[in-house]
N, C-alpha and C positions, 0 to 999 in steps of 0.2 A: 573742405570736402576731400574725403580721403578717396584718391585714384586708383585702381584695379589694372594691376597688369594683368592681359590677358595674353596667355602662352600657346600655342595652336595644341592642338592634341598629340598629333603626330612626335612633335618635337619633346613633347613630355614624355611621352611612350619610349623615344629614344633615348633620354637624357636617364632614366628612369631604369633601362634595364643594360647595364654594361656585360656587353660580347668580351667576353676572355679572350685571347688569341690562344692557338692552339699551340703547344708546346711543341717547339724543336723535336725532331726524333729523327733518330739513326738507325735503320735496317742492316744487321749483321746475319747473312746467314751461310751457314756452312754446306758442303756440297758434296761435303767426304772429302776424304785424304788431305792435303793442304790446299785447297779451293775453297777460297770464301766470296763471296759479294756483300760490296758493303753500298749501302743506299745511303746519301747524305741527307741532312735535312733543306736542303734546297735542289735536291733531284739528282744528283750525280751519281754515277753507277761506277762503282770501282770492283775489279776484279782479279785479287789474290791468286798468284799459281793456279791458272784458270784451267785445270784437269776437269771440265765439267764430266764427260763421259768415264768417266774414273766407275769402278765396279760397286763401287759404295754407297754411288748418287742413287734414290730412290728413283730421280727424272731420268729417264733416260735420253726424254726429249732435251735435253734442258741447251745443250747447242742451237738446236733447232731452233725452241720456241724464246730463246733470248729474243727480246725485244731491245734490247739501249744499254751499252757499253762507251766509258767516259773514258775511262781509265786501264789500260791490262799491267798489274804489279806481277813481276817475275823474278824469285831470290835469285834464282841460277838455273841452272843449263840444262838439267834432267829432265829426262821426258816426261814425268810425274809433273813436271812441275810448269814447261813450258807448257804441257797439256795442248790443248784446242788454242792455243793464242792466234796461229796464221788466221783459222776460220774465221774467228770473232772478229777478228781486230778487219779482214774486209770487208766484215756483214757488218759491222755498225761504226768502222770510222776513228773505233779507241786509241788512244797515243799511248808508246810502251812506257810503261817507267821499269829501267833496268839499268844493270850495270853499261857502260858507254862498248867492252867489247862484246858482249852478249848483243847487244843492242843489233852492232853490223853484223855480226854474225845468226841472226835471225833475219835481215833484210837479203843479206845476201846468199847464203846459202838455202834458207828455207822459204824464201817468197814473202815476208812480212812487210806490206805496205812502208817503203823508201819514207813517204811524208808523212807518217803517222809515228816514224822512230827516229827524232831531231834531238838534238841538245837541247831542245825545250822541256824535255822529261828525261833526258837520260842522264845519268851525274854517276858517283860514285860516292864510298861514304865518307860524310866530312859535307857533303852540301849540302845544302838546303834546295828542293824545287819548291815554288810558291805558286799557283795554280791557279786560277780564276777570281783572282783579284786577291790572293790569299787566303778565298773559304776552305781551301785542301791544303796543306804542308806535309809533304812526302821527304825523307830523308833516309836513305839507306845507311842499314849500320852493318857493322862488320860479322862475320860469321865464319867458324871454324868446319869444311866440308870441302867438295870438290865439283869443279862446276863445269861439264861436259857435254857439249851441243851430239845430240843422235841427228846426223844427216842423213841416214838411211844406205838402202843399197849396199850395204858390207864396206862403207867408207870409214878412214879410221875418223873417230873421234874428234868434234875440232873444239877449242879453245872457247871456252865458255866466260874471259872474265871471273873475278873473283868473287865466290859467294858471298852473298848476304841476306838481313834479314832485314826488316821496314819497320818506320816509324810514319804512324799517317796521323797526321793533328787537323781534326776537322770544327771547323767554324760553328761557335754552337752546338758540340755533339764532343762524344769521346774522341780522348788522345788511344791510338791502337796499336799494338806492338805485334808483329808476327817472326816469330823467328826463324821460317825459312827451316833449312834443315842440322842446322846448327849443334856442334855438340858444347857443353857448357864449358864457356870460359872466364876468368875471376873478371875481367874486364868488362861483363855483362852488369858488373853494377855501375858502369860509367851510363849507361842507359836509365836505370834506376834515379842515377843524380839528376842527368838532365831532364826525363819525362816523365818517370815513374807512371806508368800507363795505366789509363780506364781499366782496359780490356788487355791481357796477352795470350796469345793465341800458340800454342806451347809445343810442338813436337816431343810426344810420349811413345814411339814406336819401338825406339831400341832399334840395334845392329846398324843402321845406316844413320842414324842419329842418336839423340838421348832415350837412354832407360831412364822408366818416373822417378827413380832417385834423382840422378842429376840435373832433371827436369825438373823436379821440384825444388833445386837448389835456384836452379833458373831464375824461375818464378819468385823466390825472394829479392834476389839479387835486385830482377830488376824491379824490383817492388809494386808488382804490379796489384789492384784492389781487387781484379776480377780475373781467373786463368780458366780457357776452352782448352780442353786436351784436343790436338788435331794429331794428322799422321798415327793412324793405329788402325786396327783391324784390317785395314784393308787388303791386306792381304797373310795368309799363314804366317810368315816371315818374321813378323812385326808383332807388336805388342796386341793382345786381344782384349783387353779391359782396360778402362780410367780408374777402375774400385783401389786399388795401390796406391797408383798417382793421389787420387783423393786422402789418401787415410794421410798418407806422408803431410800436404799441403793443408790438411787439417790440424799436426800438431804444430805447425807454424803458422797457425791463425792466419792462414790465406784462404779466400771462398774461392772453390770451384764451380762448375756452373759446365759438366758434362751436358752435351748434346746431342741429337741424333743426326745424322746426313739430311738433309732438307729443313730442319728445322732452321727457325729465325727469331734472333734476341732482339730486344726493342728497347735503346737507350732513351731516355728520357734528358736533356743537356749531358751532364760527364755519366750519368746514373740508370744503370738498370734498372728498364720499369719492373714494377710487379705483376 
C-alpha cells in the first residue's frame, strides 16, 4: 500500500516561492564642491570634505536636516574642505578620519569633539584604519597641495598636517578613491596598482588643483572604471564645465558619469546600477 506524505500548505507555499535577498547597495551622493556622502550597505554614513553649505548644494538645509553621521573624512585643512565638520561631528557623534596633526588641530583650536578624534581613525598615509569589524577600510593616500587650518579672527594660519586624498574600501559595495585637492603626480598610479577603484571622485577645477587634462591623466593612472568630476563651478575661479574633462576621459576609454550637486549614484556590489 503506497503512503502519501502529506506536507501542510503553508510550508509548500514557502518552499515554493524563494524571497531573493536584496542586493548590497551603496548611496554616493554629491553635495557640491568636494562633499560627498556616502551610505554603506549596512547603514553607515560617511562624509567626504563635509562643506555641506557650500553655494553649489541645491539643500541648503542640508547641515540642518542631516539626520546620522558615522564617519567625517577630511583631505586637509582648507575651509572648503574642513566645511561644517565642528557642527556635525556634535550633532551626531561622527569620528574624524584625518591626518593625526589636522586631527589636534581641529580639537584644539576649533572646538571638535576631543573623543570623537582618537587614533582609532586618525593615521596617516601608509595605514590602514579598519572600522566596524572591517565593513569600512579607510586609508589615506598621499597628495601634492597645502594644507592650512583658518582659525578665524585675523590669526595666522596654523599647521594643517600633510594633505591627502582617501581610499575607502567598503564591505560588499565599492572600493572609492577621492583625491582631495591634489595636483597630478606619476605616483598616482601606485594607487591604481594596489585599488584601482569602483568609483574616483576627481578634482577638475584648475588653479588650486588639477585642470581636466591632468585630471584626466589622474584618472588613468589610477585606473579607476568609473570618474565623478568634483571641485568645479563652484565658484568663477574654477573650472565651469566636465564637457573637456569628459571628451579627454573618452578617448582613453574611461566612463564618466558627471553629476549634479544633490544628485545620488546607486552601486549595486562593486557596479553602478542602471
Amino acid at each position: 500500500m503506497t503512503r502519501l506524505l502529506l506536507i501542510p500548505t503553508f510550508l509548500v507555499s514557502s518552499l515554493a516561492v524563494a524571497v531573493a535577498a536584496e542586493p548590497a547597495t551603496t548611496k554616493v551622493t554629491w553635495h557640491g564642491h568636494a562633499a560627498f556622502e556616502i551610505v554603506t550597505p549596512k547603514g553607515k554614513t560617511i562624509l567626504i570634505d563635509p562643506w555641506l553649505s557650500n553655494p553649489a548644494n541645491p539643500k541648503k538645509s542640508a547641515v540642518a536636516d542631516l539626520k546620522k553621521a558615522d564617519y567625517l573624512v577630511i583631505t586637509h585643512g582648507h575651509s572648503d574642505h574642513v566645511g561644517d565638520a565642528v557642527a556635525i561631528a556634535k550633532a551626531t557623534g561622527a569620528k574624524l578620519v584625518a591626518n593625526v596633526e589636522l586631527g589636534g588641530n581641529l580639537v584644539g583650536l576649533l572646538g571638535f569633539p576631543k573623543a570623537q578624534a582618537t587614533y582609532e581613525t586618525l593615521s596617516n598615509p601608509g595605514g590602514e584604519l579598519r572600522v566596524d569589524g572591517g565593513e569600512i577600510v579607510f586609508q589615506l593616500t598621499p597628495a601634492v597641495h597645502s594644507s592650512g587650518l583658518d582659525v578665524g579672527e585675523g590669526k595666522p594660519i596654523a599647521y594643517g598636517g600633510n594633505p591627502t586624498g582617501i581610499v575607502i574600501q567598503i564591505q560588499d559595495g565599492p572600493t572609492i578613491y577621492h583625491t582631495g585637492d591634489t595636483a597630478y603626480f606619476s605616483d598616482m598610479s601606485l594607487i591604481g596598482d594596489e585599488w584601482a577603484p569602483d568609483v574616483a571622485l576627481i578634482n577638475i577645477g584648475g588653479h588650486f588643483g588639477m585642470e581636466p587634462k591632468n585630471a584626466a591623466r589622474a584618472a588613468a593612472a589610477v585606473k579607476a572604471r568609473l570618474v565623478v568630476p568634483m571641485h568645479y563651478k563652484t565658484f568663477p575661479l574654477l573650472t565651469q564645465s566636465a564637457d573637456e574633462f569628459g571628451k579627454l576621459l573618452a578617448a582613453k576609454k574611461i566612463t564618466m558619469k558627471a553629476i549634479a550637486p544633490g544628485a545620488t549614484l546607486t552601486f549595486v556590489g562593486h557596479t553602478l546600477a542602471k
